[in-house]
C-alpha positions as CSV (number, residue, x, y, z in Angstrom):
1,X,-6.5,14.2,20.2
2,X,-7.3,11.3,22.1
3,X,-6.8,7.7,21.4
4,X,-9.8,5.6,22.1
5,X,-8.1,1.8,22.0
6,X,-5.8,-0.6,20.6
7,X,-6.9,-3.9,19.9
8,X,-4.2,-6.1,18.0
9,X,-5.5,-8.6,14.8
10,X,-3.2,-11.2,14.0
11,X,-3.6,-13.4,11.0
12,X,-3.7,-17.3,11.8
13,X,-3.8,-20.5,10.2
14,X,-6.2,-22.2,12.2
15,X,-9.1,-19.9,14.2
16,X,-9.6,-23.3,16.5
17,X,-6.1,-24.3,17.2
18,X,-5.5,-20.2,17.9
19,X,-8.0,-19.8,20.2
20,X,-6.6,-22.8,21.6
21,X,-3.4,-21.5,22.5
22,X,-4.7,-17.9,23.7
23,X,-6.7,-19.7,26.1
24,X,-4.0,-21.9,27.8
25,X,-2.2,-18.3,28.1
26,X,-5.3,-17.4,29.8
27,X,-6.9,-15.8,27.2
28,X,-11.2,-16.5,27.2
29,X,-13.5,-16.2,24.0
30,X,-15.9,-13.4,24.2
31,X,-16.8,-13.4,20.9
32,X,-16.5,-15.7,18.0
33,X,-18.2,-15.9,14.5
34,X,-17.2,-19.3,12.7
35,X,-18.8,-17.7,9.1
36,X,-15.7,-14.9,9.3
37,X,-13.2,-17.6,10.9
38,X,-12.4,-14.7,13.7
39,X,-12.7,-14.0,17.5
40,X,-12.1,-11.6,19.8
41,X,-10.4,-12.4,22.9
42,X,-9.9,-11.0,26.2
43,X,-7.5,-11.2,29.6
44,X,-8.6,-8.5,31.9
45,X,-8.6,-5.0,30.2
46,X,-6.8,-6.6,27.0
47,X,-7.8,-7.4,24.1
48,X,-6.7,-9.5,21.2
49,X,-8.3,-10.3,17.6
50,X,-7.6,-13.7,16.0
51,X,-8.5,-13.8,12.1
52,X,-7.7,-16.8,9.8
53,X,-10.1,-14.9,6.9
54,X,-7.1,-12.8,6.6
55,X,-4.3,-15.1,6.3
56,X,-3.7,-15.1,2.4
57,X,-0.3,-16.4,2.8
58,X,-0.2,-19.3,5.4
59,X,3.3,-20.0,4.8
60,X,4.9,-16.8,5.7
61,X,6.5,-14.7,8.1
62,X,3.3,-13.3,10.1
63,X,2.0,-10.0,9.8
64,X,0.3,-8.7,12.7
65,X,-2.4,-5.8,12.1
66,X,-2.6,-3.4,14.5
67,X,-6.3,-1.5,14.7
68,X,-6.3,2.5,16.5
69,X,-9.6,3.7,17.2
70,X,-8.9,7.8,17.4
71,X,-11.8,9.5,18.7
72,X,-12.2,11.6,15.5
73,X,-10.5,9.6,12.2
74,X,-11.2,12.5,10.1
75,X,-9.0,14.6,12.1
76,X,-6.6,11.9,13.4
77,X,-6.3,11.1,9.0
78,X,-5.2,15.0,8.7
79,X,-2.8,14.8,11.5
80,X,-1.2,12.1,10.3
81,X,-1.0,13.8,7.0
82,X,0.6,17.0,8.1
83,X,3.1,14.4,9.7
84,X,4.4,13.9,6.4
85,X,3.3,10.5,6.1
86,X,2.1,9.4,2.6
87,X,-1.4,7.3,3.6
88,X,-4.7,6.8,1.2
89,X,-7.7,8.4,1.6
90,X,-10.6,7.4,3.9
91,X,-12.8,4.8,2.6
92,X,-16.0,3.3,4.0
93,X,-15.5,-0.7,4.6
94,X,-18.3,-3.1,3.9
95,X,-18.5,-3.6,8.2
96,X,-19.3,0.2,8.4
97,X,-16.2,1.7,9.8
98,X,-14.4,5.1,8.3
99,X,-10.5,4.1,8.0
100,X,-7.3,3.8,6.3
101,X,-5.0,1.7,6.3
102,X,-1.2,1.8,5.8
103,X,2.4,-0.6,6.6
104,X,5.2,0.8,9.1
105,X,8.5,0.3,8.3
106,X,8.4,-2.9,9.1
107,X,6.0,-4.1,7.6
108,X,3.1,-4.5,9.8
109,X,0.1,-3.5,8.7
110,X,-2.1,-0.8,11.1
111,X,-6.1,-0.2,10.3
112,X,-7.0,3.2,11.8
113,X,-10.9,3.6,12.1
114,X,-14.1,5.0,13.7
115,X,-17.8,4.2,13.6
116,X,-18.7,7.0,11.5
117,X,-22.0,5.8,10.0
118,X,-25.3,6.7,11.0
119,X,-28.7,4.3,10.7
120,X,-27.8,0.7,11.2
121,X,-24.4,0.1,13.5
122,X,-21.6,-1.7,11.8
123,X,-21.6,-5.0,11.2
124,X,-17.5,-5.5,13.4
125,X,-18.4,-3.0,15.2
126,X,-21.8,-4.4,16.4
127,X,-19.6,-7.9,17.3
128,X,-17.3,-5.7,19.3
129,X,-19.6,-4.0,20.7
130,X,-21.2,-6.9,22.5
131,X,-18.4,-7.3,24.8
């Protein structure tokens, strides 16, 4: 099984004042959408999302999300099964991707996903892919 990328989604307050400060660390904008108040940033080979669309509580402790893309979620989902762990079914999101999603013990939240559809590509994944 192979692991095809990580790329950490943190919720923010402010999309403007975050991308902001993620460019003072040295951080550049390669792609933003103002409609979904998020943006993907880069430094070298890393990658960061910033989303404020999914900051439903502003005023507490943050909660990162953490997005795997295995090369093969349907098999990566029955891994993780046979692991032990208790984790939902797949579902198909409205941007196209096969995932589930589930909280570590600590309570940050990891989306595990793959471009699954055929036809028209996914709406995030068409955004990622312009990088």
């Amino acid at each position: 099984m192979k692991m095809n990328r990580l790329i950490p989604m943190l919720p923010v307050k402010h999309i403007a004042a975050s991308i902001d400060f993620y460019q003072k660390l040295g951080f550049s904008v390669e792609n933003r959408n103002d409609e979904w108040r998020w943006a993907m940033l880069g430094f070298d080979d890393c990658r960061l999302m910033v989303d404020q669309s999914i900051n439903n509580h502003p005023d507490a402790p943050r909660q990162g999300i953490i997005y795997l893309y295995p090369e093969n979620v349907e098999e990566y989902h029955r891994q993780v099964r046979g692991n032990g762990l208790e984790i939902p079914d797949l579902e198909t999101t409205f941007y196209g991707l096969t995932e589930f999603r589930i909280d570590d013990p600590d309570g940050n939240r990891l989306w595990i996903g793959e471009n699954t559809s055929t036809g028209t590509k996914p709406k995030l994944d068409n955004e990622i892919r312009k990088l």
